[in-house]
Backbone bond lengths (Angstrom), bond angles and torsions (degrees), N, CA, C in turn:
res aa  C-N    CA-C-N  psi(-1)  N-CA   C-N-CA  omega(-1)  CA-C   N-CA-C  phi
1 X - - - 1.455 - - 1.525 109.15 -
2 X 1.310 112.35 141.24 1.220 98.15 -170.23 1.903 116.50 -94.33
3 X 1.051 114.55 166.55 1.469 106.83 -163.56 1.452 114.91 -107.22
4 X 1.154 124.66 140.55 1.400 121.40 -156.86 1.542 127.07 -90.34
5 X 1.260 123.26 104.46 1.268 120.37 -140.22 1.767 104.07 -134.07
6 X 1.771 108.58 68.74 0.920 120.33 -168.20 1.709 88.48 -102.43
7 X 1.207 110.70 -17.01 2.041 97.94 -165.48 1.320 94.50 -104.89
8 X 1.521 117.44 13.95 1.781 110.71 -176.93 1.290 117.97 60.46
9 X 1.641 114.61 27.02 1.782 91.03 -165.34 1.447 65.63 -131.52
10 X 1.531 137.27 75.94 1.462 125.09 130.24 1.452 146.23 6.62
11 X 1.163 153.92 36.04 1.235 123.78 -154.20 1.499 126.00 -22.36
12 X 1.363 138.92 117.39 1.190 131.35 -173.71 1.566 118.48 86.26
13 X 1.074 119.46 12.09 1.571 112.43 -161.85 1.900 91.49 -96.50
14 X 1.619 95.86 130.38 1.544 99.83 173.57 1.794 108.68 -75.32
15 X 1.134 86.95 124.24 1.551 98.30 151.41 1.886 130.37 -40.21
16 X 0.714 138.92 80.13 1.519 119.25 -171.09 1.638 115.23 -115.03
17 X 1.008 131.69 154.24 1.279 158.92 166.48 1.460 140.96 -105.16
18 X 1.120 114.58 82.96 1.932 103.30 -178.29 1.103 103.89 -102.77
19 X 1.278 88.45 135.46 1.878 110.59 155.04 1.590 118.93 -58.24
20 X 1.604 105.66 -54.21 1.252 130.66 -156.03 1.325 112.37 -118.93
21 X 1.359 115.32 172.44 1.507 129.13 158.52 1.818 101.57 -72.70
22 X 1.427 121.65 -45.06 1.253 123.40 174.27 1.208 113.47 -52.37
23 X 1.321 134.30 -48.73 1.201 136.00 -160.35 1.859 108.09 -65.83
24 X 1.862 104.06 -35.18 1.063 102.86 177.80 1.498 114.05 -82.84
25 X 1.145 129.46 -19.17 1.216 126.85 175.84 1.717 114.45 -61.14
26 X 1.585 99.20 -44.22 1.235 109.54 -167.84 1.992 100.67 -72.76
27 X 1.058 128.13 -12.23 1.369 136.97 149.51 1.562 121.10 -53.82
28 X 0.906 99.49 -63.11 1.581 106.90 169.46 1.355 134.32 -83.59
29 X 1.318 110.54 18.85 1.699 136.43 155.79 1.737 99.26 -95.79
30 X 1.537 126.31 -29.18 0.872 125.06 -174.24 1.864 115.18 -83.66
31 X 1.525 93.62 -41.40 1.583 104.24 163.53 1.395 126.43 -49.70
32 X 1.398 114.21 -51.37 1.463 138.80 163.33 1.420 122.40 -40.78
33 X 1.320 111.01 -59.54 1.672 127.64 158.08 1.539 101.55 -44.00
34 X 1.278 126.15 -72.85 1.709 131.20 -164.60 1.297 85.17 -48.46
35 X 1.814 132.44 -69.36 1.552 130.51 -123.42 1.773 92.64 -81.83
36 X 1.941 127.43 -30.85 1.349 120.05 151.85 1.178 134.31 -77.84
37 X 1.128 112.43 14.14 1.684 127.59 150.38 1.626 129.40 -91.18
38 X 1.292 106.57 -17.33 1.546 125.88 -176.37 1.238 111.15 76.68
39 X 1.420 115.93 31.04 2.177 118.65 -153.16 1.753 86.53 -129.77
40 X 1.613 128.01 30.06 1.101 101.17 163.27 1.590 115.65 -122.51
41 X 0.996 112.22 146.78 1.591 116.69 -172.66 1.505 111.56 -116.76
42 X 1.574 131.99 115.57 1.219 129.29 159.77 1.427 127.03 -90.87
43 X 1.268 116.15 135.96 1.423 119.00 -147.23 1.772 94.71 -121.06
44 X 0.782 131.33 140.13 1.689 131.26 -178.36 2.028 100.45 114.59
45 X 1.192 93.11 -154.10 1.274 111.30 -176.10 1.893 108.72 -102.29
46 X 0.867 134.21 -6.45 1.824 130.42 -162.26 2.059 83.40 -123.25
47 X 1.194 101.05 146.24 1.084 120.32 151.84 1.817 130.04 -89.01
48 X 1.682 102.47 163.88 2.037 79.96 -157.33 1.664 102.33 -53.96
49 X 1.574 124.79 -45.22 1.233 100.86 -170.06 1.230 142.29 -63.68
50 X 1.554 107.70 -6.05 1.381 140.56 -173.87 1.726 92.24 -72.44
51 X 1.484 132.35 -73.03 1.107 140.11 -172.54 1.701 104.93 -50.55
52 X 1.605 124.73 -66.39 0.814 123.14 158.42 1.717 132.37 16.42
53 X 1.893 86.06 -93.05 1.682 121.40 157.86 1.813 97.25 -38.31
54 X 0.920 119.07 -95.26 1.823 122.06 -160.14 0.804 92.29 -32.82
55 X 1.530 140.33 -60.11 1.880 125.47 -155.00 1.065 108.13 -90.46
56 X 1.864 139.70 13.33 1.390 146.94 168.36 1.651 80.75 -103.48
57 X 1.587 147.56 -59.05 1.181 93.47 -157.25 1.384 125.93 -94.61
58 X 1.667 107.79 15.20 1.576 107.03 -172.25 1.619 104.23 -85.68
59 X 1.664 105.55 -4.55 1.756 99.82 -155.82 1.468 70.82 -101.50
60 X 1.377 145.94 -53.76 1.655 144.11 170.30 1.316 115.88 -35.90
61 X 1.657 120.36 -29.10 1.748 113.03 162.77 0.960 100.04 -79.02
62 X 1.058 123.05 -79.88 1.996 109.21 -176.65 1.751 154.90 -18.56
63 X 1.988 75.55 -17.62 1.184 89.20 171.30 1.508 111.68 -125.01
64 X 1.248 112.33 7.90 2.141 124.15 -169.60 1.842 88.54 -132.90
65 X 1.101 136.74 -28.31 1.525 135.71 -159.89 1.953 114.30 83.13
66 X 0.984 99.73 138.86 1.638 128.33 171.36 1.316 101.50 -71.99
67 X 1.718 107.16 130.53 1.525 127.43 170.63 1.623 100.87 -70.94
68 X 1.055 123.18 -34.39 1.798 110.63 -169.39 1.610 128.15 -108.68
69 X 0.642 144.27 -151.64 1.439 150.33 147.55 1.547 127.59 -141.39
70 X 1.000 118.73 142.04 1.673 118.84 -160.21 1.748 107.24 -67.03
71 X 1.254 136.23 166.85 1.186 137.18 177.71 1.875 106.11 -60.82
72 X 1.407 113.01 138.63 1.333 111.95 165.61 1.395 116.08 -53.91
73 X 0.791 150.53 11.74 1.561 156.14 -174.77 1.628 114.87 -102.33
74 X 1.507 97.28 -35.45 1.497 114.22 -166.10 1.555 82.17 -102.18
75 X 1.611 138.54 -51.73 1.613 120.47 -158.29 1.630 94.32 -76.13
76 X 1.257 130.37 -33.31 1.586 114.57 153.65 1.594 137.20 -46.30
77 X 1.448 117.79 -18.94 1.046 134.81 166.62 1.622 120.54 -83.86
78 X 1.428 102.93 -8.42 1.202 98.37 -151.49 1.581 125.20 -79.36
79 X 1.720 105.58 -18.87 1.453 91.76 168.39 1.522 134.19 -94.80
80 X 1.305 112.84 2.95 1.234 110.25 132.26 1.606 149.95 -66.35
81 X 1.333 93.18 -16.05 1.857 111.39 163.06 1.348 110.01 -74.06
82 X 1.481 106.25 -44.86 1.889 116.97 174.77 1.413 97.08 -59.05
83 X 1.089 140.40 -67.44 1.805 129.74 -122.41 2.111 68.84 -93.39
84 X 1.445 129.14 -42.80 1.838 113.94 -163.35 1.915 88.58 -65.22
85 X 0.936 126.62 -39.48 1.895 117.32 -163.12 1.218 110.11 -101.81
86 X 1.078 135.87 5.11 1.624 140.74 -159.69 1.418 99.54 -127.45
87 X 1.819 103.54 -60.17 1.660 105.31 -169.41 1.266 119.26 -103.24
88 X 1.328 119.18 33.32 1.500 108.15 -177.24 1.806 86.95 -149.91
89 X 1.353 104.09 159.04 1.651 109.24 173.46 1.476 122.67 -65.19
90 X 1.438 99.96 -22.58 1.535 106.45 -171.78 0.946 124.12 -60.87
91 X 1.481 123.30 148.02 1.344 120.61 179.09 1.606 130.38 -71.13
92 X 1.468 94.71 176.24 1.774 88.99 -168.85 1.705 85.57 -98.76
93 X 1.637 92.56 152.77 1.846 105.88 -149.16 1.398 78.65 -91.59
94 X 1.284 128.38 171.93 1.564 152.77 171.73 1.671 105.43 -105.20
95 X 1.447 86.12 159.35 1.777 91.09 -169.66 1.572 121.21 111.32
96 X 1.345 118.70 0.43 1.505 116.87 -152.64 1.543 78.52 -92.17
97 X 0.983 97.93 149.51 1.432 109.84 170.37 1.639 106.80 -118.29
98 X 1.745 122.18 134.00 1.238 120.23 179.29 1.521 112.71 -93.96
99 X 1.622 109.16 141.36 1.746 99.85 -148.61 1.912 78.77 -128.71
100 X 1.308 141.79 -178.72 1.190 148.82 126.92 1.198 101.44 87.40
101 X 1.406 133.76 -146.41 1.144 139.70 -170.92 1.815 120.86 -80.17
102 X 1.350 105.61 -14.41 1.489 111.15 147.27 1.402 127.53 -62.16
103 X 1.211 125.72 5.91 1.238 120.13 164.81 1.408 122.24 -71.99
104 X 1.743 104.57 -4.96 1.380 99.86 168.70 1.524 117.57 -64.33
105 X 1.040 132.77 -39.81 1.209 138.73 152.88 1.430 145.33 -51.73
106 X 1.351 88.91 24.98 1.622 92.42 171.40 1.488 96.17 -97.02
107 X 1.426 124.25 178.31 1.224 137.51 -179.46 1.619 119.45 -83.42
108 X 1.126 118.42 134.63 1.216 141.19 162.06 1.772 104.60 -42.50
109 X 1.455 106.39 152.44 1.477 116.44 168.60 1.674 96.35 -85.58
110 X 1.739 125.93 68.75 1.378 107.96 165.76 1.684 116.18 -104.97
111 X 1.280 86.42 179.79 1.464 87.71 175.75 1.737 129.00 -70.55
112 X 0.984 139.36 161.96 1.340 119.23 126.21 1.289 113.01 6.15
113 X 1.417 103.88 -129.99 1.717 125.82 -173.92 1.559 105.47 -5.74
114 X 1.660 99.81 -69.88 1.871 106.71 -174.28 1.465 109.44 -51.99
115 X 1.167 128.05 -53.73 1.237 116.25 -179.03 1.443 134.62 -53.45
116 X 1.631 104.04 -41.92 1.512 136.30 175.27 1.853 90.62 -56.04
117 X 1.174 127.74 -55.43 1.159 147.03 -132.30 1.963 88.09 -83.01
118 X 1.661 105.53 -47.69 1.261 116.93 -162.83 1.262 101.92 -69.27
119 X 1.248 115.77 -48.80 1.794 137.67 -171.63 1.858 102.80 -56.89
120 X 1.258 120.33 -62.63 0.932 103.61 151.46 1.736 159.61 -58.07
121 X 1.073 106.95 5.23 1.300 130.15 -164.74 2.062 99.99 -109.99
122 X 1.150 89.57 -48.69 1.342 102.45 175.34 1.709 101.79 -73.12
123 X 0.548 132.42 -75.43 1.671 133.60 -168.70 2.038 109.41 -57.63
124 X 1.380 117.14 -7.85 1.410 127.32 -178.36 1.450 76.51 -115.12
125 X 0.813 171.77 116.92 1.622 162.12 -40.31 1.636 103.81 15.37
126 X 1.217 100.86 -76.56 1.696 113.11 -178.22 1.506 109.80 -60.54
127 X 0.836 139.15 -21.19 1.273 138.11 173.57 1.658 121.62 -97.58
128 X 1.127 107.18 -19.70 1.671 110.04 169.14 1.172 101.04 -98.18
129 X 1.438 141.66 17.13 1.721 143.25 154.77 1.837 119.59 110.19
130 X 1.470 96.73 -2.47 1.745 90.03 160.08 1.772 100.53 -53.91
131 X 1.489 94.73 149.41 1.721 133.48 -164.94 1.519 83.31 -113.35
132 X 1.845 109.34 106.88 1.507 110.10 149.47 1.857 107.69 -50.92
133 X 0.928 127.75 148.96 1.838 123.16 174.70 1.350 93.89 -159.35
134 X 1.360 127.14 -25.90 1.293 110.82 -165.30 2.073 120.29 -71.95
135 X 1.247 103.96 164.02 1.646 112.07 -161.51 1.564 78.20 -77.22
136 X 1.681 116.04 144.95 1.746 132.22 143.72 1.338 108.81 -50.16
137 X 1.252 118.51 155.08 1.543 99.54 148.30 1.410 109.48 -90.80
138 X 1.022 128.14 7.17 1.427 127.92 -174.57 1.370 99.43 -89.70
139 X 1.673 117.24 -79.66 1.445 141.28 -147.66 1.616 99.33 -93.85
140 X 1.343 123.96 7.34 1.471 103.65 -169.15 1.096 125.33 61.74
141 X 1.189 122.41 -157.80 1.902 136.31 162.50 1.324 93.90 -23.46
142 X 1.034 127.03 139.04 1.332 142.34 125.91 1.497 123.41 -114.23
143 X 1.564 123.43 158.27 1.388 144.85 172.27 1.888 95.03 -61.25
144 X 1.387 120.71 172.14 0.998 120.52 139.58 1.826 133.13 -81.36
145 X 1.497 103.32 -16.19 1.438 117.47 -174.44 2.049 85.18 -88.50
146 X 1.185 123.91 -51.91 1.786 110.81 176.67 1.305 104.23 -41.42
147 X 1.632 124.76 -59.08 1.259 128.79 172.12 1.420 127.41 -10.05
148 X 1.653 97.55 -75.73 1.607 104.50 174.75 1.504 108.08 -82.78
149 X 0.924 141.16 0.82 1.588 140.41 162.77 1.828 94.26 -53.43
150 X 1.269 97.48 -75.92 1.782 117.12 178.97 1.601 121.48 -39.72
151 X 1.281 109.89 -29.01 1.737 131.20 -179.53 1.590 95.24 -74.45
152 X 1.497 106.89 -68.94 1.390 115.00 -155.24 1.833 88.84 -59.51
153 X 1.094 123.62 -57.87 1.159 107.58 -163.89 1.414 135.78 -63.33
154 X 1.680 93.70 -28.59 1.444 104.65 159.73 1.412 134.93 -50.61
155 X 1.521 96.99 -40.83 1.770 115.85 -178.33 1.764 93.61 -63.08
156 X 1.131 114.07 -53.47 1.424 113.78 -163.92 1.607 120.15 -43.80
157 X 1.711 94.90 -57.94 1.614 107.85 164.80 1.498 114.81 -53.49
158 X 1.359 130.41 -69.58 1.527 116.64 -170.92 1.477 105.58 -69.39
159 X 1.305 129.03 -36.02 1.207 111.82 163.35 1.548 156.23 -4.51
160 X 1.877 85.86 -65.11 1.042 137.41 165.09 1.773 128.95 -38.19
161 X 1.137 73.18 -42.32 2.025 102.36 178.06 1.780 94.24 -71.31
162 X 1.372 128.83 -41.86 1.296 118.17 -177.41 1.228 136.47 -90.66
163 X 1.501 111.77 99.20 2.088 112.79 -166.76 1.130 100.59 -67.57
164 X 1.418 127.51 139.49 1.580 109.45 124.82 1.195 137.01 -97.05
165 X 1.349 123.95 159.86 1.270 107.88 -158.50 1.695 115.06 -91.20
């Protein structure tokens, strides 16, 4: 059953932190190991390939552009969402629920492998020198260095949802 993880406080959910695009990769060599061991457990509502998928296609808008734009309510909110996820170390909180035309971004029913497969593919984009440039629908303009600020932290949170054992 899956566990309800609207206040972000998981039971069991690791904390994580990247520096890097490496750091997350080197996570998901670790996921990979657990999920061919049978020792990995996902805790939330998405399964690993499900998570996977979401953080391949938000780092794939960022670098191709987003079909939607966020509700005016939220791009009025938004530089206070920027300066709490952009300018401070803290993490991005759990619970958000995706409402409107971001529902393109929820995850696919993939597998494992495909997802693992996507996630990496997308992020070796960013690392062989594709330029995040594309507009948020949230934050507008962004830097390419805000970009991966926003990646790393993202990976960290859904990440998070996946133990190994």
């Amino acid at each position: 059953m899956p566990e309800d993880v609207k206040t972000g406080k998981a039971e069991g959910r690791r904390e994580l932190v990247f520096e890097s695009f490496d750091d997350v990769l080197a996570d998901l060599d670790r996921l990979e190991s657990a999920h061919a061991q049978g020792a990995l457990r996902a805790i939330g509502n998405w399964r690993p390939g499900q998570v996977f998928d979401h953080l391949a296609k938000v780092i794939d808008a960022s670098l191709d552009g987003f079909t939607f734009t966020a509700p005016l309510a939220i791009r009025l909110m938004s530089p206070l969402l920027r300066r709490r996820l952009l300018g401070t170390a803290r993490p991005i909180p759990g619970g958000i629920q995706l409402r409107g035309g971001s529902v393109v971004m929820l995850p696919d029913d993939v597998s494992f492998e495909d997802g693992l497969a996507h996630l990496r593919r997308s992020i070796g984009r960013v690392t062989t020198g594709e330029r995040m440039t594309q507009r948020s629908p949230v934050f507008g303009r962004m830097t390419h260095s805000d970009w991966v600020t926003l990646h790393l932290k993202h990976c960290a949170l859904h990440m998070g949802f996946l133990i190994p054992g």
